[in-house]
N, C-alpha and C positions, 0 to 999 in steps of 0.2 A: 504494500500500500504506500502510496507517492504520499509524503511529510515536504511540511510547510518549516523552514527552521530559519527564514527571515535573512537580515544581511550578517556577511561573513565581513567582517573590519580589518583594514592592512595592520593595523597596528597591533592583531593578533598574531599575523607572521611577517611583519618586515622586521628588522633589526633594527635598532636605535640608529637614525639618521639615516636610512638605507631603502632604497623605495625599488626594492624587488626578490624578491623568493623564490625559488626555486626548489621542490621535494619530491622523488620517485616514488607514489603511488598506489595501494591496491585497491585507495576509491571506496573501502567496505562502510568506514564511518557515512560518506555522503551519495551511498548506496540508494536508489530511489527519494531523495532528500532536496526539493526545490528548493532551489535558496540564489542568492543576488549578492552582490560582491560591490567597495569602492575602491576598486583596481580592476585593470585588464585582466582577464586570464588565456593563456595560450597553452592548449594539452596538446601534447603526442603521443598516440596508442601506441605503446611499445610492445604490449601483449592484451591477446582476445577480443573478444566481440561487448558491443554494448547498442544501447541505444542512448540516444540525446537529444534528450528532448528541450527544446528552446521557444518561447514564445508560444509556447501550447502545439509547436509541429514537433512531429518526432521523423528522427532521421539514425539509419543503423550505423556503426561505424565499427572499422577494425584496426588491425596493425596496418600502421603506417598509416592513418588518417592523424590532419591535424584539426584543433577545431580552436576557433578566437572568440571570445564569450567578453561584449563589453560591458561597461561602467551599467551597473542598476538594470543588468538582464536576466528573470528567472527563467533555470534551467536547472535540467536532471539529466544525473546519469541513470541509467536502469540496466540491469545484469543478472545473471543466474549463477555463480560460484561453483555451485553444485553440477550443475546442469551442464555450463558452458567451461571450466576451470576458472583460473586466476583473468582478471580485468588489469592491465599495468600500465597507469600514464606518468611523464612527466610533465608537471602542472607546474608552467609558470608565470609567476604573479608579477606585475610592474605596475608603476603610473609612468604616464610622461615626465615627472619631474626625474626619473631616472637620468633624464637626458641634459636635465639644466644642469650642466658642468660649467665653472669658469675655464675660459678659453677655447670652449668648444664652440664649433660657431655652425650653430643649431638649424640656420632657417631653410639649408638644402633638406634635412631633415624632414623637420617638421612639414613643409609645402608637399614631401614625397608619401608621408607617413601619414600625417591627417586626413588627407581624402580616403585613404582607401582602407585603411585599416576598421573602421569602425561602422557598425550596422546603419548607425543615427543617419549617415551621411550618403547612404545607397539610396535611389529615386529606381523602383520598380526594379529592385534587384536581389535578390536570397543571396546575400553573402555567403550565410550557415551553410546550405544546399552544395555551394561550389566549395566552400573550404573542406566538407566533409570528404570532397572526390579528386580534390585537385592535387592531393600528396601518393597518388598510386605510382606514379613510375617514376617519383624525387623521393621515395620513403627512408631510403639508408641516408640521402642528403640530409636532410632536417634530422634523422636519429643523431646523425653524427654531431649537428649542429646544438641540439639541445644536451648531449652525453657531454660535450663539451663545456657549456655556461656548467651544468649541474656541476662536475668537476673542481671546475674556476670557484664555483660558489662554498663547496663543502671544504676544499683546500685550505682556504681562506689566506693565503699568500699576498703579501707585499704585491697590490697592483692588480688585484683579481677583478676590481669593479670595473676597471679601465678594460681590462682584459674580455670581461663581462658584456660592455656595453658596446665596444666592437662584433662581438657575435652575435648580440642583439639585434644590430643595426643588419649584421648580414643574413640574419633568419628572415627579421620583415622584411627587406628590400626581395629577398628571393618568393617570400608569399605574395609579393606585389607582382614580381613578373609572374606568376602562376597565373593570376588574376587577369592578368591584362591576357593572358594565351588564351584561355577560356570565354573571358567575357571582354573581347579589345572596344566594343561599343557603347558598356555602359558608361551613367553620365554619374554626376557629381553632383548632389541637388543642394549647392551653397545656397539657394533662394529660399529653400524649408527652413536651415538652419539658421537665417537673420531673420525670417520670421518667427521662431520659434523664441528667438531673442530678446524681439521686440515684444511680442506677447507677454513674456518675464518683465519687462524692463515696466510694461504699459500697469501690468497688476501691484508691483512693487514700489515705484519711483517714490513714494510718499519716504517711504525708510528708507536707512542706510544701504546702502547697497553698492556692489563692485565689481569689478571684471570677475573674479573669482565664481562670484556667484550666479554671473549670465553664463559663466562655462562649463558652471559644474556639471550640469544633465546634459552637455555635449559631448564633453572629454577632451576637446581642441588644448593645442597651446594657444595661450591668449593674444599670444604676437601674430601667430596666423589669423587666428577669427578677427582680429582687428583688422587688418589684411580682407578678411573677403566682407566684412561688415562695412566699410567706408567703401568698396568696392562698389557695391549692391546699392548701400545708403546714398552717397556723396559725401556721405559726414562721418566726424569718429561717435565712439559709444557715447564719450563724457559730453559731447554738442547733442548729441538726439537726449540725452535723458533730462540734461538741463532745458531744452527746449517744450518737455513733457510740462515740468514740474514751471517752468512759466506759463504756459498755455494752462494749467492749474491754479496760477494766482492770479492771472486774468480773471479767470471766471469768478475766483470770489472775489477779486476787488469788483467787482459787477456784480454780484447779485446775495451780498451779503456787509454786515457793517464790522466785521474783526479786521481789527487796529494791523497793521504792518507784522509785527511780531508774529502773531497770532496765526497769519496768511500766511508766513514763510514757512514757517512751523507745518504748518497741514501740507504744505506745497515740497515738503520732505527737504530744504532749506535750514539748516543746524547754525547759522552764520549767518545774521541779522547783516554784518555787513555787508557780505557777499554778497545777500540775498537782492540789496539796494545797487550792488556794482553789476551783479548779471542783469536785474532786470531793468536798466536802465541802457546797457551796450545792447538788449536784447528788442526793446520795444522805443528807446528814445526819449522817454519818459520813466520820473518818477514813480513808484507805485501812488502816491497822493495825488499827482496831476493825470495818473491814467483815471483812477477813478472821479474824480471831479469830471473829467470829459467825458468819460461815459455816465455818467449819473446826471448831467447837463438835460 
């Protein structure tokens, strides 16, 4: 019987300062067990058969399949022990921040790794589907590839992360050209994802709020979604939000009598000054001389 056991948290298995994990397997703990993660996870079936089930499809898998399970997706392994023998993956866990190294210069990366890696960003396309079939005749490839990080990881050697993060970059860069063999036409649907942004931005703008937080239920690096956000927009994130949260104190300096303070405040404005410097570069006018003209 398929159990609900809710989110699995990095800071269960990363290491103090360390944003990736790596462990070989036999999957019996999260045996039939839907549950959601906040980190990537990337398995390779090293031994047996299963099913995996994602998003409520189920799809079989064996040796040499790989499968990418991203940010906030429930999904199940399901297997027979008895029936089938032993189930053996190696399951490994990241964020993107693995990749924020000083001096590493990230944004060949990231522009190559964000579009394709994660489900959010497919426009009519089964990721799951193609990653479960696309490792049949590269299966010793990626074995090798993952026997390796696991290695680097348990060693734990002078230079293992570095060592680590190179084989990272060459496992996804080689599931990208898979991707691209299999499906060379699909697209990239950047336009979901700044709407999906704007949606966040439009329900929250009254509070605090940050890039951090328009990215989290995407998974992007923030440097790229900035990148395809002013793309899309014309404008960066910090001009659309500020332009909400004015188009916000318009309306109640118009159709309500709270004092300056009071409008900033509601209008998600923490900085009475600022709130006087934006909406003055923004509309031309005072907030006392808007309302006085529209109250005319």
């Amino acid at each position: 019987m398929v159990k609900e056991s809710g989110w699995l948290n990095k800071n269960d298995y990363f290491k103090e300062n360390e944003n990736i994990y790596i462990h070989l397997s036999d999957n019996l703990d999260m045996n039939q067990v839907t549950h959601r993660h906040n980190f990537i996870e990337v398995s390779y079936v090293v031994e047996g058969t299963a099913v995996h089930t994602i998003e409520g499809i189920s799809y079989p898998v064996k040796k040499g399949n790989v499968v990418i399970v991203d940010y906030n997706t429930p999904h199940t392994w399901s297997f027979d022990p008895e029936r089938d023998g032993p189930f053996l993956t190696y399951d490994l866990l990241f964020t993107l921040d693995f990749f924020n190294t000083s001096g590493m210069n990230n944004s060949e990366f990231y522009s190559l790794a964000s579009p394709y890696l994660f489900s959010s960003l497919f426009k009519e396309f089964d990721s799951h589907y193609v990653l479960h079939h696309l490792i049949k005749a590269n299966g010793k490839e990626f074995h090798k590839l993952f026997a390796q990080i696991y290695q680097e990881y348990t060693a734990r050697e002078k230079g293992s992360q570095t060592i680590i993060r190179a084989y990272l970059v060459e496992l996804i860069i080689k599931l990208f050209r898979e991707l691209e063999r299999q499906q060379p036409t699909f697209t990239v649907n950047h336009q979901k994802l700044v709407e999906q942004a704007i949606s966040y931005m439009q329900e929250n703008y009254k509070a605090h709020i940050n890039l951090d937080d328009i990215v989290s239920g995407i998974f992007l690096s923030k440097d790229y979604f900035r990148q395809i956000f002013r793309k899309i927009t014309g404008t960066s994130i910090t001009s659309y939000i500020q332009d909400l949260r004015i188009r916000e104190a318009c309306r109640l300096l118009e159709t309500t009598n709270s004092n300056s303070a009071e409008i900033a405040r509601k209008s998600g404005f923490n900085d009475i000054k600022f709130f006087y410097q934006t909406f003055k570069k923004a509309t031309g006018q005072t907030p006392a001389e808007y309302r006085k003209k529209h109250h005319d």
